[in-house]
C-alpha positions in Angstrom: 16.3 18.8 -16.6 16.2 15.1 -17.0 13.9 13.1 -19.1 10.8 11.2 -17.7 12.7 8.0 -19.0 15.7 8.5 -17.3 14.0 9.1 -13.7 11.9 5.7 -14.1 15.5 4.2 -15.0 16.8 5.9 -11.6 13.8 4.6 -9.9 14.0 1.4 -10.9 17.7 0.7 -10.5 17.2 2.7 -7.0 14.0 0.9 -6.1 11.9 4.1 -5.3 8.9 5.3 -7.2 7.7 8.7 -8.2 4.3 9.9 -7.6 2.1 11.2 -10.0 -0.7 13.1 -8.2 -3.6 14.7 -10.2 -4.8 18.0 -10.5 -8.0 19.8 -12.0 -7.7 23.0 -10.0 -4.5 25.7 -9.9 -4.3 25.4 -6.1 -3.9 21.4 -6.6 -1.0 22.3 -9.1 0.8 24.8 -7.3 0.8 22.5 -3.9 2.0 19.4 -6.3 4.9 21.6 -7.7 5.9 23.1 -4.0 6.1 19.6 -2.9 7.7 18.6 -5.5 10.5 21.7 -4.8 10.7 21.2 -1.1 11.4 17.5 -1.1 13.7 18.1 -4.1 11.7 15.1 -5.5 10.7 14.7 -9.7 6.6 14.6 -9.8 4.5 14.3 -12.7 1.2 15.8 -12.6 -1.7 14.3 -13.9 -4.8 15.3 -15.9 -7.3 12.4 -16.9 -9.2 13.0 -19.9 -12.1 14.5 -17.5 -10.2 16.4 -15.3 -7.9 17.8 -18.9 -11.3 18.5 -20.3 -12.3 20.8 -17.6 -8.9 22.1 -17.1 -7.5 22.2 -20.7 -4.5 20.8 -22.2 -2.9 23.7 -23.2 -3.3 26.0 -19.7 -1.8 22.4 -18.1 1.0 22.7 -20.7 1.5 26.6 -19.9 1.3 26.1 -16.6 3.8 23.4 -16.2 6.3 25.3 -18.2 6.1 28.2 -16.0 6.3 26.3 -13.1 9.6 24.8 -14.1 11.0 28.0 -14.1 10.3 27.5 -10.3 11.2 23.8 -9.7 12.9 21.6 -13.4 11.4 18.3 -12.9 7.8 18.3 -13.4 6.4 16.2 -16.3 3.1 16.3 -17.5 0.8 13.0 -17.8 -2.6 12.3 -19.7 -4.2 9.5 -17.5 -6.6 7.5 -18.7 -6.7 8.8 -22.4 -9.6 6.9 -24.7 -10.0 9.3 -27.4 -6.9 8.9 -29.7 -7.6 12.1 -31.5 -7.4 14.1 -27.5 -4.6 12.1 -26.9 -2.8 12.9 -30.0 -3.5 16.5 -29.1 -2.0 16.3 -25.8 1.3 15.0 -27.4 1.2 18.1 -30.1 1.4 20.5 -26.9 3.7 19.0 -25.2 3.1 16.8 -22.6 5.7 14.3 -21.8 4.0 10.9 -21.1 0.7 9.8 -22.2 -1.8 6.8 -20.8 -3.5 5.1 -23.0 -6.0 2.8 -21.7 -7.6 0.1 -24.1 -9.0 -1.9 -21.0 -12.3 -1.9 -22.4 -10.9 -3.3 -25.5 -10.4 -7.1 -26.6 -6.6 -7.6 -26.5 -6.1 -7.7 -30.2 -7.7 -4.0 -30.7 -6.0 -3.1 -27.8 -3.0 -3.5 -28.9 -3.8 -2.4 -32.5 -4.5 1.3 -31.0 -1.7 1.1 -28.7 0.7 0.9 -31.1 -0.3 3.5 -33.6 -0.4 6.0 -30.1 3.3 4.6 -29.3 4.4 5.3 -32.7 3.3 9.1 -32.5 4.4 9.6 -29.4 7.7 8.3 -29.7 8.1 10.4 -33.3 7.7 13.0 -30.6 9.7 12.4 -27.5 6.6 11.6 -25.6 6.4 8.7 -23.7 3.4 5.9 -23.5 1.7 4.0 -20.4 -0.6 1.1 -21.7 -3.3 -0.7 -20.0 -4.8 -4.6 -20.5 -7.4 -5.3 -17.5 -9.2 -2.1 -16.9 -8.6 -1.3 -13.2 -11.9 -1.1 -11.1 -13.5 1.6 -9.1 -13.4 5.5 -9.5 -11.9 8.3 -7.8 -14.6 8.8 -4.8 -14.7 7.6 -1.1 -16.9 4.3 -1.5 -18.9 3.4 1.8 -19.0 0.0 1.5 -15.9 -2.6 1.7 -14.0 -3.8 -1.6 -14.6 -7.2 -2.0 -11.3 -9.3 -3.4 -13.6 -11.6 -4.9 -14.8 -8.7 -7.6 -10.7 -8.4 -8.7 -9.3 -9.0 -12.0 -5.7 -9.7 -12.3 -3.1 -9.1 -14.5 -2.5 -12.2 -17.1 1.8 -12.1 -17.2 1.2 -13.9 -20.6 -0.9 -11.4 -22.3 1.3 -8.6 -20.3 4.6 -9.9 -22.4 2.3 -10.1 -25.4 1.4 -6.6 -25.5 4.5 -5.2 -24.4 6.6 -7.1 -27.0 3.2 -6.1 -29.5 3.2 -2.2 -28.9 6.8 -1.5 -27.9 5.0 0.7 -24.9 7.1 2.2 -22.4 5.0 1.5 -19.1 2.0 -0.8 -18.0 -0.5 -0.3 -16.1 -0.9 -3.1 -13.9 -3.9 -5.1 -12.4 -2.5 -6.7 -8.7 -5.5 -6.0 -6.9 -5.1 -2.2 -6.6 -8.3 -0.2 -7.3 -9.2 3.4 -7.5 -10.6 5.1 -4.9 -10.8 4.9 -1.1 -12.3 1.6 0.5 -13.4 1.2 4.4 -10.9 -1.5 4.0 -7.1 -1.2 3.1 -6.2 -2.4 -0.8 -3.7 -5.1 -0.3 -2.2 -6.3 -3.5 -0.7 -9.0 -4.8 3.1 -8.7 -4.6 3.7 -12.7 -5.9 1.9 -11.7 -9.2 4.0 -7.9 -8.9 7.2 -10.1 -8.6 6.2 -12.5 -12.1 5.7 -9.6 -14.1 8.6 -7.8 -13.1 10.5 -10.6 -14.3 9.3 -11.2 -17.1 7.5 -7.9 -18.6 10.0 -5.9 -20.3 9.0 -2.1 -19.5 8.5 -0.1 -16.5 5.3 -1.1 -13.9 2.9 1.8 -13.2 0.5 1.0 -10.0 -2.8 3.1 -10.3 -5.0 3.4 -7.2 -2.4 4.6 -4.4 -5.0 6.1 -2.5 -6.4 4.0 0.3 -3.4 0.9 -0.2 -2.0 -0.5 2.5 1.1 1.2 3.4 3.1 -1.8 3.7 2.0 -3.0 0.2 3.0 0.2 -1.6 6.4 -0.4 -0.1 6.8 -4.1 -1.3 5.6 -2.9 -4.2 8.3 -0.3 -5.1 11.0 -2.9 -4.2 9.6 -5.3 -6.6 9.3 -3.1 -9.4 7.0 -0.2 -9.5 8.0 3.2 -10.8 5.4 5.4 -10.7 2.5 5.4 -8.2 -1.0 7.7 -9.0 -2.7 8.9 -6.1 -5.9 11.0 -6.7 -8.6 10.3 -4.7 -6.4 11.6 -1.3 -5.7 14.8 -2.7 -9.3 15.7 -3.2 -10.0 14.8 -0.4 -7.4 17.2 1.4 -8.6 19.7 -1.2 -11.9 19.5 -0.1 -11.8 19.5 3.7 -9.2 22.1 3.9 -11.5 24.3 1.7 -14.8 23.5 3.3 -12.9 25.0 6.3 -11.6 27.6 5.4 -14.9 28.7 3.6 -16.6 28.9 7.3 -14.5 31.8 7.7 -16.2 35.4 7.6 -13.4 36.4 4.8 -14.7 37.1 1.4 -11.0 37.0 -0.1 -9.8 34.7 -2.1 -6.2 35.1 -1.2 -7.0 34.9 2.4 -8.8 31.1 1.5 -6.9 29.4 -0.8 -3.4 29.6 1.1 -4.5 27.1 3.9 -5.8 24.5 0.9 -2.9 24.8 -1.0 -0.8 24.2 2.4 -3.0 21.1 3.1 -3.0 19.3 -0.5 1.0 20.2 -0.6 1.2 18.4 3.0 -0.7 15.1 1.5 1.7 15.3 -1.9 4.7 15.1 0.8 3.8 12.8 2.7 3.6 10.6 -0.4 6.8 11.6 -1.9 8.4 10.4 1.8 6.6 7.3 1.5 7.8 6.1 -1.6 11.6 7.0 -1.5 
């Protein structure tokens, strides 16, 4: 099995980017891990503190070691960690990358909590993704249209700061990629992509895949980004496919759940295409 590290190496020098697609259900981890297998593609599967919560860090940890059995590379991601004591936690059982996100922090405490997670992750072969300018929206279908005026971007200044500051392996980045799903494509900002990539020293990490324009995600991988989160489009996939298949006179689960897991599996590769 190869370490997270040396696929966002292979990505980078390759110019592909893997997906990290979250989970707080089994059936969204076992159609993440298939996909994974089938397209013979490294994934890392995500828990935000929310969805780790609900889900718990040590069943994800389990459950990704048995599924390795099944399919090697799969690596295990807190996303959007606050709590340093839960993230911390996460480490001690084993997952492989933590996200730290100090966006709500001034710059200075930022980095000051960054770097003591960096240090005790690294002691422990786990990897850290940091976060400046906290990225806007939330994992939901929002009616209305995203307005480009309401973005923050990413300062390349502070960026090199905190990098060279915290030693962190990855960044979040701020180029006009949001969470959720907009009526209106996400387009980001591949001129600001293209600065930072020159000049930040550590991988690029592009939250908000869901709902970006597909041409965008593409010029985004070739100018940089490793890893791309999508969230918001598995739900979604989850959700119809089960609202479905629960119209059915079947009382069984096992007669339910295959047709879900088929449709967030579909969604996963379809993503997995798109950014190799």
């Amino acid at each position: 099995m190869k370490s997270l590290k040396s696929c966002f190496q292979d990505a980078k020098k390759n110019k592909f980017a893997i997906g990290q697609f979250n989970f707080s259900a089994p059936e969204q981890l076992e159609a993440i891990v298939l996909a994974g297998k089938k397209t013979n593609t490294p994934v890392i599967l995500g828990t935000s503190q929310g969805e780790a919560r609900f889900f718990g860090l040590e069943k994800a940890v389990i459950l990704r070691n048995y599924y390795r059995k099944i399919f090697p590379n799969i690596y295990l991601n807190l996303d959007h960690g606050m709590d340093i004591d839960f993230i911390k936690k996460a480490i001690d059982l084993g997952y492989d990358c933590v996200h730290f996100d100090g966006g709500h922090l001034s710059l200075e405490q930022n980095i000051k909590q960054a770097k003591e997670i960096v240090q005790y992750a690294h002691k422990r072969k786990a990897l850290v993704e940091g976060e400046i300018k906290a990225i806007k929206g939330g994992s939901v279908v929002h009616e209305g249209m995203l307005h480009l005026s309401s973005l923050g971007y990413e300062s390349v200044s502070q960026a090199e700061e905190f990098v060279e500051a915290t030693n962190i392996d990855s960044l979040a980045i701020n180029i006009g990629n949001v969470h959720g799903v907009f009526k209106n494509p996400i387009k980001l900002n591949i001129n600001l992509l293209k600065e930072l990539n020159q000049d930040v020293n550590c991988f690029l990490v592009l939250h908000g895949g869901s709902g970006t324009n597909t041409s965008d995600l593409k010029e985004a991988i070739k100018n940089g980004i490793v890893k791309i989160n999508i969230n918001t489009e598995l739900r979604i996939a989850w959700k119809q496919a089960l609202r479905k298949e629960l119209k059915k006179k079947t009382i069984k689960p096992y007669e339910v759940y295959p047709k879900v897991i088929e449709a967030v599996q579909k969604k996963v590769e379809e993503k997995i295409k798109l950014f190799k």
